[in-house]
C-alpha positions in Angstrom: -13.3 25.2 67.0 -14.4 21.4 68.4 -17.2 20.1 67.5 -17.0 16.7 69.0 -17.3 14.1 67.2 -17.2 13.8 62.5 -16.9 11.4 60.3 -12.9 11.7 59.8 -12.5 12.6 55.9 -13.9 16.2 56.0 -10.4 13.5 54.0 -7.6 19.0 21.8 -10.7 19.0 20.0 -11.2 18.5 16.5 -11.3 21.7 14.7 -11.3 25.0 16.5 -9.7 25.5 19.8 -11.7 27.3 21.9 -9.9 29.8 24.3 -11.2 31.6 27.3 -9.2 34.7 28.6 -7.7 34.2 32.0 -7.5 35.3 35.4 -4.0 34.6 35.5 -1.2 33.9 38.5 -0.4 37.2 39.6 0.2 35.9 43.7 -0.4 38.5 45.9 -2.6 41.0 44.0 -5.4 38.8 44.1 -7.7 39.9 47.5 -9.9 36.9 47.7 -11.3 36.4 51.0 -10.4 32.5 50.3 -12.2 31.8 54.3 -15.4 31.9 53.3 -17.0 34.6 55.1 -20.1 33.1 56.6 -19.7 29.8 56.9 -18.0 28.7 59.8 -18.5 31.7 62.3 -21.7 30.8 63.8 -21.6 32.6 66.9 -20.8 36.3 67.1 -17.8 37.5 69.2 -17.9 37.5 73.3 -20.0 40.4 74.1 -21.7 41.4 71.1 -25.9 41.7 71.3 -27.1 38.3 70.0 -24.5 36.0 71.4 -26.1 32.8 73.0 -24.9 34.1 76.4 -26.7 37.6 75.9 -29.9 36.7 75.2 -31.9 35.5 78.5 -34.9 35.4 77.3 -37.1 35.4 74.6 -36.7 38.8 73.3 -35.2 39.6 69.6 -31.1 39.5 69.6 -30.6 43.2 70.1 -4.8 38.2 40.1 -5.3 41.3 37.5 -8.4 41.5 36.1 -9.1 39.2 32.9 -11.3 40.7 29.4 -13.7 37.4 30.2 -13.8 37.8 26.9 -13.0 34.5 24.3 -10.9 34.5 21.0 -13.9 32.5 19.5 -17.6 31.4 20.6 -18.4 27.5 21.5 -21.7 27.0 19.8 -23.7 25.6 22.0 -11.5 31.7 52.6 -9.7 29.0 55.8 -12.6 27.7 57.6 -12.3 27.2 61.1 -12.2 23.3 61.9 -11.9 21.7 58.5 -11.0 18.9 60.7 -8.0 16.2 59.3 -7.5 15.3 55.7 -7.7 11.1 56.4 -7.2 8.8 53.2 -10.5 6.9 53.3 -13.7 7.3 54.6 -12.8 7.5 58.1 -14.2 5.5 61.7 -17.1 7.6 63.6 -16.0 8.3 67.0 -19.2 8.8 69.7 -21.5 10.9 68.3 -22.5 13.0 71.5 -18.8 13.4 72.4 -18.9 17.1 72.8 -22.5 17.6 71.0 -25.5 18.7 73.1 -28.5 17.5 71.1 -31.1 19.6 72.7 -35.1 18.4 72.5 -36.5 19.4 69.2 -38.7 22.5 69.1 -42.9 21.8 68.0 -44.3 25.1 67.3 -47.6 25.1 65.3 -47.0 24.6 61.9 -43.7 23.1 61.9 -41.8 19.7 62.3 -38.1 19.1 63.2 -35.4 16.6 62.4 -32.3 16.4 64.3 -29.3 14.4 65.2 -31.7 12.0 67.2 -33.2 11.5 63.8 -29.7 10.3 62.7 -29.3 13.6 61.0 -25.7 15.6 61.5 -25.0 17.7 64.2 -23.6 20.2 61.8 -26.1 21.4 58.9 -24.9 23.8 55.9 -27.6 23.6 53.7 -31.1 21.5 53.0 -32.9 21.3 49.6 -35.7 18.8 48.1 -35.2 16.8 44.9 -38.6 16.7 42.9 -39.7 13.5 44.2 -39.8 15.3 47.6 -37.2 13.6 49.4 -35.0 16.1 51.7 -30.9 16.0 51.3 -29.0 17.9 54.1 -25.2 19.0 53.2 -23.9 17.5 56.4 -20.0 18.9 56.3 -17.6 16.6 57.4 -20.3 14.2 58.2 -21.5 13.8 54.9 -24.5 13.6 52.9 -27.6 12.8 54.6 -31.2 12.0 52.7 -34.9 11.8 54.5 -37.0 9.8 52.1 -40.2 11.3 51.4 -42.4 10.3 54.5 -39.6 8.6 55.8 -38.9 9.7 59.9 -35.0 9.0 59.9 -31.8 10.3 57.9 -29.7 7.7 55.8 -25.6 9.2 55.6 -23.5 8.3 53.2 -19.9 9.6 52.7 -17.1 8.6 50.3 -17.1 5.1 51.0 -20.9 5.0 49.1 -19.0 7.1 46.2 -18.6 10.8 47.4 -16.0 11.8 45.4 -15.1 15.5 47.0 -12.0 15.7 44.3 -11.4 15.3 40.3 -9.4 13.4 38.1 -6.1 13.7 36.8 -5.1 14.2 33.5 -5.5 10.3 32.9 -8.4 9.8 34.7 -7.1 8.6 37.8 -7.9 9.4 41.4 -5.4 12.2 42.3 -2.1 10.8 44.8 -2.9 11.9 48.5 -4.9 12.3 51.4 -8.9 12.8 50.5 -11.2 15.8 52.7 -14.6 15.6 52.9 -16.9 18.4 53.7 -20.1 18.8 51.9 -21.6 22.3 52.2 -24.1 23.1 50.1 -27.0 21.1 47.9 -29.9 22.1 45.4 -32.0 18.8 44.4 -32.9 18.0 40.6 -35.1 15.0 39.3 -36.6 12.9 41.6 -33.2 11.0 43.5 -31.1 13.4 42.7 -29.5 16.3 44.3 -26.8 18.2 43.5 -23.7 18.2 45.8 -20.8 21.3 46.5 -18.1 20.5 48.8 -15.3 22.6 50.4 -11.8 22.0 49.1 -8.8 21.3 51.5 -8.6 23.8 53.6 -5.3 25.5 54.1 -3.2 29.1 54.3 -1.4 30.7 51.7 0.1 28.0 48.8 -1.2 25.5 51.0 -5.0 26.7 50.1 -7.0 25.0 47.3 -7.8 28.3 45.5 -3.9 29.1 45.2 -1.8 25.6 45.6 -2.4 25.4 41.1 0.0 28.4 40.9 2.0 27.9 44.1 5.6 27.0 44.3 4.4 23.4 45.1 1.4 21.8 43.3 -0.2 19.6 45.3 -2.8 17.6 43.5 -4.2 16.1 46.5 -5.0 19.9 47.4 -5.6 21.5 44.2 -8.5 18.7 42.5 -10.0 18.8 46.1 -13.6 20.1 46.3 -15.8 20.9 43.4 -19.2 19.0 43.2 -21.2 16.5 42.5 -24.8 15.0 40.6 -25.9 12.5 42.8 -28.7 10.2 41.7 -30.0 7.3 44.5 -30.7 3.8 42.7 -33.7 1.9 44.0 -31.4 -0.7 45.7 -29.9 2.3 48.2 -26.4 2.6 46.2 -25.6 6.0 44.4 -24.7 7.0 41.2 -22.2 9.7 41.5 -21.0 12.4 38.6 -18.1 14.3 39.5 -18.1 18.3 38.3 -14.4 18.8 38.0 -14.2 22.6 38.0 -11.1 23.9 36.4 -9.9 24.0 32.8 -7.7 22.3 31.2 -4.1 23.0 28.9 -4.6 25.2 26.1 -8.7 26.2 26.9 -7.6 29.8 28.6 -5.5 31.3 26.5 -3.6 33.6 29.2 -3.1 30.4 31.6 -2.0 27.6 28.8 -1.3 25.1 31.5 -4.7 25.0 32.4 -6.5 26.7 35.2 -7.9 25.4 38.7 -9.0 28.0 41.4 -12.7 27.5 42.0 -13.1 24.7 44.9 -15.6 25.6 47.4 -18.6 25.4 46.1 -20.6 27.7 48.4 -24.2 27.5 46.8 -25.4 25.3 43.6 -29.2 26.3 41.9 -30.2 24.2 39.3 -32.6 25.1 36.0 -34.3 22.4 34.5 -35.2 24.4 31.3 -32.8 23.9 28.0 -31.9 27.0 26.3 -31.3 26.6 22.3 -29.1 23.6 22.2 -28.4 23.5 25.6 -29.5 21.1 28.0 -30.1 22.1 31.8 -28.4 23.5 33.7 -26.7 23.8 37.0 -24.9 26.5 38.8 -22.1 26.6 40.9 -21.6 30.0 43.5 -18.0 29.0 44.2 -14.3 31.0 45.7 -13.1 33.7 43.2 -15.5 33.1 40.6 -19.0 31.2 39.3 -19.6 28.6 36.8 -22.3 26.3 34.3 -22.2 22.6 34.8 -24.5 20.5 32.6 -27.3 19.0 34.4 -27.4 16.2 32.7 -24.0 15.7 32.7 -22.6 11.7 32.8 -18.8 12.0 33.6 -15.8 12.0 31.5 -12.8 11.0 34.0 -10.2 11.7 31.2 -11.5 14.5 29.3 -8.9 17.2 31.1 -10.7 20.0 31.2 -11.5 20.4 27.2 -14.1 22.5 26.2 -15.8 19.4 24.2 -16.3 16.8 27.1 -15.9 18.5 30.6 -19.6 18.8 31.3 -18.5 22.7 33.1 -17.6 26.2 31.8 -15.5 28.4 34.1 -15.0 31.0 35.3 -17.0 34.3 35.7 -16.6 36.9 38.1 -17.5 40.9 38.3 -14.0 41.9 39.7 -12.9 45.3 40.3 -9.4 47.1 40.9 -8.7 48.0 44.0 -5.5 49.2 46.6 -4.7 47.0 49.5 -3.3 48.5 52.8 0.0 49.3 51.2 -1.0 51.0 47.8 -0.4 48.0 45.6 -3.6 47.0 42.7 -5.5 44.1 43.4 -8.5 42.5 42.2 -11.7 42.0 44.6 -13.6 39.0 43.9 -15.1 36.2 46.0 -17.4 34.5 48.0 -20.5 34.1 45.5 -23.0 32.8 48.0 -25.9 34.5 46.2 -27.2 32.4 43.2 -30.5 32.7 41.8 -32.1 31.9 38.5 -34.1 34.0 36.8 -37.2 32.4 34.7 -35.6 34.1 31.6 -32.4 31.5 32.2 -30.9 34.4 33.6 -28.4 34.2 36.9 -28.0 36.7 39.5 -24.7 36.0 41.2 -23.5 38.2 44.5 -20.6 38.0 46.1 -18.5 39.6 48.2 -17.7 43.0 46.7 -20.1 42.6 43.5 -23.5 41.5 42.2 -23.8 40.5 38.1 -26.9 39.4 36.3 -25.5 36.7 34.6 -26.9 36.8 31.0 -27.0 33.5 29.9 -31.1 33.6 29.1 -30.4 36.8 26.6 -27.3 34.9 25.2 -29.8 32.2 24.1 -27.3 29.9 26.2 -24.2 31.6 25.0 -22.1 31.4 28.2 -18.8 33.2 26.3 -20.9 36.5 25.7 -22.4 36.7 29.1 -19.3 36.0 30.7 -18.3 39.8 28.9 -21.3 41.6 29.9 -20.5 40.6 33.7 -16.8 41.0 33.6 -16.8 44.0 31.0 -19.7 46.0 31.3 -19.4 48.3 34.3 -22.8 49.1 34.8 -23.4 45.2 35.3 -21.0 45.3 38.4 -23.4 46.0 40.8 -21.9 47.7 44.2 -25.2 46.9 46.2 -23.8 48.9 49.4 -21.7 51.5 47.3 -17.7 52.0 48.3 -16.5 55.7 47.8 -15.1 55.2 44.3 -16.3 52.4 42.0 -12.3 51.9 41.2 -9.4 52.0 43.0 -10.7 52.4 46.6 -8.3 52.0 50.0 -9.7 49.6 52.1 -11.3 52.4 54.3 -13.6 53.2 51.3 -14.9 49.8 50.9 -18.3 48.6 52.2 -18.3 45.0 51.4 -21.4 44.0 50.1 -20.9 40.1 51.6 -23.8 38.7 49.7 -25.0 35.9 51.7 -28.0 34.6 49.3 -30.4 35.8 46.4 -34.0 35.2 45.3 -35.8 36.6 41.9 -39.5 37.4 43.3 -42.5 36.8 41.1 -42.6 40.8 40.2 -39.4 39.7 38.6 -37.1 42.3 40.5 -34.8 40.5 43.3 -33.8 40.3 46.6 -30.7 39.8 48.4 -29.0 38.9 51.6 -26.0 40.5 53.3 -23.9 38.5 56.0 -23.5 42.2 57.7 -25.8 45.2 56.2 -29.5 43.3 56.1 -31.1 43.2 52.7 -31.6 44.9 49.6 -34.1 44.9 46.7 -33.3 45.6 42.9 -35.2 45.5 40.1 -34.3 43.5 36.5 -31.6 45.7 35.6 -30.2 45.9 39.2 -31.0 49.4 40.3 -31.3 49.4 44.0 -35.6 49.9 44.5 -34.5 49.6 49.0 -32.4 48.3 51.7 -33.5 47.2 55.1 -30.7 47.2 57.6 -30.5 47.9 61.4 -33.8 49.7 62.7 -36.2 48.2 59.9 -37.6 45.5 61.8 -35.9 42.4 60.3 -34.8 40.0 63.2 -31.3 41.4 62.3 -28.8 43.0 59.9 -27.1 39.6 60.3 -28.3 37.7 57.7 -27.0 34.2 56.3 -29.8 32.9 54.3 -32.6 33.9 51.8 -35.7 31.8 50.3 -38.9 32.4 48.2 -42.0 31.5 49.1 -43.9 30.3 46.1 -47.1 29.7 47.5 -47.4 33.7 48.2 -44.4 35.2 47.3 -43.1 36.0 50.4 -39.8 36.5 51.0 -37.8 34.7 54.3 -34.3 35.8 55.6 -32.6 33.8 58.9 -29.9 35.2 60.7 -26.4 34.9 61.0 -25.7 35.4 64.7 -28.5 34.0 66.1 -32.3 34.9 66.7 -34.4 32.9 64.2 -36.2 34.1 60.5 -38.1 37.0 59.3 -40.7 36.4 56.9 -41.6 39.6 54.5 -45.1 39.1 53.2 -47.3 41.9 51.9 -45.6 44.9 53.8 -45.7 43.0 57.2 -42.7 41.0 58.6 -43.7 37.9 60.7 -40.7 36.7 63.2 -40.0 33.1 64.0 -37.5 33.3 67.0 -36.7 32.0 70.2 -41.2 32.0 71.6 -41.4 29.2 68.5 -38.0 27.9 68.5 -36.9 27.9 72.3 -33.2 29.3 73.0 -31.4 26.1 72.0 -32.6 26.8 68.3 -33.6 30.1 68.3 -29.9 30.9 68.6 -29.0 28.7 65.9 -27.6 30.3 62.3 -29.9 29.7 59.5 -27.6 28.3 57.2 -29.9 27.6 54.4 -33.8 28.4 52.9 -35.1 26.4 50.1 -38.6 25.7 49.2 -39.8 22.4 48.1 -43.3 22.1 45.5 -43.1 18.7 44.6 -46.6 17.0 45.6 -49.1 19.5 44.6 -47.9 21.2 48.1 -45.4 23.4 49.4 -43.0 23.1 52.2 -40.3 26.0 53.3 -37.1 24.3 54.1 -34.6 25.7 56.8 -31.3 24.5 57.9 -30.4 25.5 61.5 -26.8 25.2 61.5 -26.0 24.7 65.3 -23.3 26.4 67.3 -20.7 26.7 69.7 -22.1 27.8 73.5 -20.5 29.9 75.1 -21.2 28.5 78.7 -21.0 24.8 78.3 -18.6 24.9 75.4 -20.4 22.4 74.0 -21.7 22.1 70.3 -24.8 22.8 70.5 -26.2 20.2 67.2 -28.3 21.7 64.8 -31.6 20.8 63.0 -33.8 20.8 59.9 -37.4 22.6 60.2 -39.8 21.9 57.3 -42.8 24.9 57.5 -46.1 23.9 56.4 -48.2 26.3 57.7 -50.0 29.2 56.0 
């Protein structure tokens, strides 16, 4: 898909060893989605209800399984237009090649920032640090701030310190061409924001997720992607920690070499409170799996992936068996867009075939043991849209759950969104309390993003193919759609929800994604809408 114009670049410790147990190499009997379901389909396929062309008017779009269990206890998918791999930075060709930057929308209650605003014309995500200031997860573009009361974006890409890939085992910058794509964001203190980026996109061996254990390791595919803490100095430069997600030689004791398959980082939630001896915490809804980083977390280029210095634990994920299309075992995980943290220091993770209440609150911290009660405990495999058989099911029995995001309301039970089947609510222990799906009166089944209100509780979905938000709120459902947003927006994907408290106040945060239409074949650039009405 063309989207015009981007910014090129899209290019042994003392003592004990600790060991994790591992996912191992087993090619071809792992089923990960590895495309990223979600992300880069923004419009539905020619003639289905919702497609910008449709809608004339302002009417509502009709590897084997590992134990994840470790021999001791520390203490404490191909996206569709990656666009090139480039060496540097890149040069910006015109920005409204291609790109149709349509006349923000002003509906009561509401302001808009677009591309006119110097804002990207492509928009995966939008969160608030606590100083207030907005950060937008611009994709190939970059990373884009609006300053608290500030009317126009600042970018800023790897040539201000991005660093969309890790280190090698000496701490140097891996051989290679360099991809930039920066999908998702969750702010922290005040100037800082957390940062998740695609890795190098690719089929087969070629991907990220696989190139580790492919014929031919290629580091310049392999260290791409992962995440970063980025923190803006008072003088406009960045500090930059990179989250190097893999581990290293000798950590997992099944994959001695060391380990790298998580590289898209598709959603990132950060907890401020310590648990134990822990400091904060941030978490990373990646490919394959979810991990921990440290919040507060100052870099160690040549630490290699040991357990003592890397600043990240990895890997967790609430696989299951299953047959493929040809009788053979594989393992379903993937796609771990749903990340939400309970106040208990708790995580709910959902993914594409599974949802886990990561334990890490009733570990007191202990990542190791809650790592077994998602990956070993059965009942904490949640199948939120069952399949026929819990085990072992042909692909005809499987109703993928495609979690697409995840809130913990203030009742303490939680919510969560599905790319294709609408939403479901659970309560602590995960037993389904409701689903809403096609006839229930959300905007659609379609959904691509979840937030919490925390001025009421209410809970806000937007939709995947077009067609605005729905906002649950004391047994009503309130529809923002194409009346508030006009056609050019309305039909936008919601790509993100994130509420901001900072200030005393409260502002709802949404990332309209833009899209491809269908008669102009133009890219239609998207927008952020900051709701601050009752």
């Amino acid at each position: 898909m063309t989207r015009g114009w981007r910014w090129a670049g899209a290019l042994v410790m003392a003592g004990a060893m600790w060991t994790v147990a591992g996912c191992g190499s087993n090619k071809g009997n792992d089923e990960s989605e590895q495309d990223n379901p979600g992300m880069d389909d923004p419009i539905p396929p020619p003639g289905r209800p919702g497609s910008p062309d449709e809608v004339p008017d302002a009417g509502t779009p009709t590897e084997t399984p590992d134990s994840g269990t470790p021999t001791e206890t520390p203490d404490s998918g191909t996206p569709t237009d990656g666009g090139t791999p480039t060496t540097d930075g890149g040069t910006p060709t015109d920005p409204r090649q291609d790109v149709e930057i349509p006349p923000l929308p002003t509906p009561a209650g509401w302001r808009f920032y677009g591309a006119d605003q110097g804002g990207p014309v492509t928009i995966y995500g939008v969160t608030a640090d606590e100083g207030g200031n907005v950060w937008v997860a611009g994709g190939a573009e970059g990373l884009f701030l609006l300053k608290r009361g500030a009317e126009k974006f600042e970018r800023f890409g790897m040539e201000n310190g991005l660093r969309p890939y890790g280190f090698m085992a000496d701490g140097s910058i891996p051989p290679g061409p360099k991809y930039l794509k920066v999908i998702s964001v969750a702010g922290g203190k005040s100037g800082t924001v957390f940062v998740g980026y695609e890795g190098m996109p690719g089929t087969g061996s070629d991907h990220c997720e696989n190139n580790w254990d492919g014929p031919s390791p290629d580091p310049a595919r392999y260290k791409s992607g992962d995440a970063d803490k980025v923190t803006l100095n008072s003088d406009g430069t960045l500090d930059v920690v990179h989250y190097d997600i893999f581990s290293g030689p000798n950590v997992v004791a099944a994959e001695k070499r060391g380990r790298e398959k998580i590289c898209n980082v598709l959603r990132i939630r950060y907890d401020k409170h310590a648990l134990g001896n822990n400091k904060s915490s941030v978490w990373f809804g990646g490919n394959h799996g979810f991990a921990r980083g440290n919040a507060e977390f100052d870099g160690a280029p040549m630490c290699n992936g040991q357990l003592n210095c890397t600043g990240v634990f990895e890997h967790v994920h609430p696989h299951v068996n299953a047959l493929d299309a040809q009788g053979r075992v594989v393992l379903l995980t993937d796609a771990y867009y749903g990340v939400a943290v309970d106040p208990s220091g708790d995580v709910w993770f959902g993914g594409s075939d599974r949802t886990t209440r990561f334990r890490y609150g009733t570990n007191a911290g202990n990542f190791w043991r809650a790592q077994t009660g998602s990956e070993n405990d059965s009942s904490n495999k949640l199948d939120l849209w069952p399949d026929a058989k819990p085990e072992y099911s042909k692909p005809g029995e499987r109703v993928p759950d495609n979690i697409s995001g995840a809130v913990v309301a203030r009742d303490g039970t939680v919510w969560l969104s599905s790319f294709g089947n609408g939403l479901v609510h659970v309560d602590a222990n995960g037993n389904v309390l409701g689903h809403m799906g096609s006839g229930s009166g959300l905007v659609d089944k379609y959904l691509s993003a979840i937030g919490l209100d925390p001025s009421d509780g209410s809970i806000w979905v937007g939709a995947s193919w077009g067609g605005g938000l729905s906002r649950l709120k004391g047994g009503s459902i309130t529809h923002y759609g194409l009346s508030e947003f006009g056609r050019k927006y309305g039909m936008s994907r919601i790509s993100d929800i994130q509420a901001d408290s900072s200030g005393g106040g409260r502002r709802i945060l949404v990332s309209f994604m833009g899209y491809q239409d269908t008669t102009t074949k133009k890219w239609v650039a998207g927008a952020i809408g900051i709701y601050e009405g009752n």
